[in-house]
N, C-alpha and C positions, 0 to 999 in steps of 0.2 A: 489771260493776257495774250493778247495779237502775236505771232511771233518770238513768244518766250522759247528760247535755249537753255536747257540745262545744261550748268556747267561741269556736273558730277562724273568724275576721273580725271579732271582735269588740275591743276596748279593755278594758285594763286601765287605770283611772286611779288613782294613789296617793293614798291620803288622808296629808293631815297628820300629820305627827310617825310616819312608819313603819318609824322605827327602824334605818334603813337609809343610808342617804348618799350612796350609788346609784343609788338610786331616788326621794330627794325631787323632788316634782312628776315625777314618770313618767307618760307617755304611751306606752305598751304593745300593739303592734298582737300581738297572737295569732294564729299561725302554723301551729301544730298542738295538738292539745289530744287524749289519751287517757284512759281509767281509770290509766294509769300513766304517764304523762309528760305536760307540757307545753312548749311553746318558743315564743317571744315577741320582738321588734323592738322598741327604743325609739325610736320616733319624733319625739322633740321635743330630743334633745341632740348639736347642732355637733360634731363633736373638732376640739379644739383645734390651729388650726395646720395644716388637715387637709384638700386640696381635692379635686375628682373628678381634675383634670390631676394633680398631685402625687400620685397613687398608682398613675394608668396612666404614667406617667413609666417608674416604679421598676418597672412589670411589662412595659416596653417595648410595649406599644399606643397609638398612635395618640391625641394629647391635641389638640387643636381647641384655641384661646385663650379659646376662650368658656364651656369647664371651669373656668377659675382660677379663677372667682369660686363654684361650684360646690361646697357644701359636702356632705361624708361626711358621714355619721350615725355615732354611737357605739351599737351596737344592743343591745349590753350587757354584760355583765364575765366571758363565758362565751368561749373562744379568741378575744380581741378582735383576732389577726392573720389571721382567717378572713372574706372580704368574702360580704355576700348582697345581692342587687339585686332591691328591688323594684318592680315593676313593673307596670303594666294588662294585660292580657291578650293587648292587640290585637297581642301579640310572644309569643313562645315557642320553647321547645327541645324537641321529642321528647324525654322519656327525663332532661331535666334540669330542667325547670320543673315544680314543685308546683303544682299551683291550691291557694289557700286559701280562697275563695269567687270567686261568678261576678263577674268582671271586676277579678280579683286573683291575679299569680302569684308564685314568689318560685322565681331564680334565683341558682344559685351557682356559675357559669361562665366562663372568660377572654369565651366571646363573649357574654354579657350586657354586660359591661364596654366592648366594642366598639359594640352593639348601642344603647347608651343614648348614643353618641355622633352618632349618625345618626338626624337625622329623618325620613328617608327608609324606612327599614327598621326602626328601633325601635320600644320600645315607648311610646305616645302620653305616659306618666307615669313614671319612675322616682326612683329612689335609691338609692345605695350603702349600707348600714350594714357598720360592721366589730364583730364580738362578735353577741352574743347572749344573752339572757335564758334561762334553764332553770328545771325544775321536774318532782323527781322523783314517784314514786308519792306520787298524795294530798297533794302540800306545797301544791300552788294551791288545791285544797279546801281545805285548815286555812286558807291565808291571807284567803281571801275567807270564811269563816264568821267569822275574825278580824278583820275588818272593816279588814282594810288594803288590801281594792282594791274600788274600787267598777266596773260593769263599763258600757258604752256601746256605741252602732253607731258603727262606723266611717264617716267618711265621705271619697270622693278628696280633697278641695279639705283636710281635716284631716292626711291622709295626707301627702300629695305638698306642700304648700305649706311656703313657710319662714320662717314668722312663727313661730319657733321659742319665746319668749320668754311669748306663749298661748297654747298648744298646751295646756295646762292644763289653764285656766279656760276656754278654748273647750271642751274634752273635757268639762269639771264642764258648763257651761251648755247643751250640747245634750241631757243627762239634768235639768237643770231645777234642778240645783245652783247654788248664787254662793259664789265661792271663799272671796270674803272672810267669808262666815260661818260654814265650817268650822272647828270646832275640832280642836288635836292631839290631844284625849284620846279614842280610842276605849276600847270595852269590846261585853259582851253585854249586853241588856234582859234 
């Protein structure tokens, strides 16, 4: 494709009324970005019920008490019993860590899941998400000429932090957006 930009380390943020219910207020870290695919993180929704101890429990590694309060990410509707762990850089696997930009990796490994238990040896920032956002040839093209995602820089402290409830309106406000003036009705000028 002429002119293709990848959009990977970048935010996908949902505008109002997108039709979707999935994705209202999505915060969307982008993962990898093609001419023909895209795959994306939603980084601002809890699962319910859902902690970092309570899922290495169930895969028998090693849970620290200090997990339980530890919340998973729901990273999107795409095999939501598939975990990926993202994470800073300052940690990785040969041969199993992606970088998605400098000082951003994204694993999907029993020892990431170890890894983020130790401060000592892990990586200085992570999180668990289970699922995944997808997007075949050209569908993220149509949605963003469609104007149901506006796009942002990422930054760790929006990333990693769990003031989940902003994550929004903080994503709207670092592009110079105020949430509350959005409306749901998009279109084309």
């Amino acid at each position: 494709m002429i002119g293709f930009q990848s959009l990977a380390g970048r935010l996908l943020v949902a505008m109002p009324g997108i039709g979707d219910s999935r994705f209202e207020h999505a915060v969307i870290l982008v993962c990898a970005h093609g001419p023909d695919h895209a795959m994306g993180l939603r980084i601002d929704r809890p699962a319910s019920g859902v902690t970092l101890k309570s899922v290495l429990n169930r895969l028998d590694v090693a849970a620290p008490d200090r997990t339980a309060s530890t919340p998973v990410l729901v990273g999107g509707p795409v095999e939501r019993e598939r975990g990926f762990v993202l994470h800073t850089d300052d940690w990785t696997v040969e041969d199993s860590s992606s970088p998605i930009v400098e000082g951003l990796s994204l694993t999907a490994t029993r020892e990431a899941l170890g890894a983020m238990t130790d401060p000592l040896i892990g990586p200085r920032r992570s999180v668990l998400l289970l699922g995944y956002a997808g997007w075949g040839d050209g569908q993220l093209e149509e949605e963003l000429a469609d104007n149901v995602w506006l796009t942002a820089d990422a930054d760790m402290d929006l990333l990693f932090d769990t003031d989940f409830d902003t994550k929004w309106a903080r994503a709207l406000a670092g592009i110079g957006v105020d949430a509350a003036r959005l409306s749901s009705q998009s279109g084309r000028a």
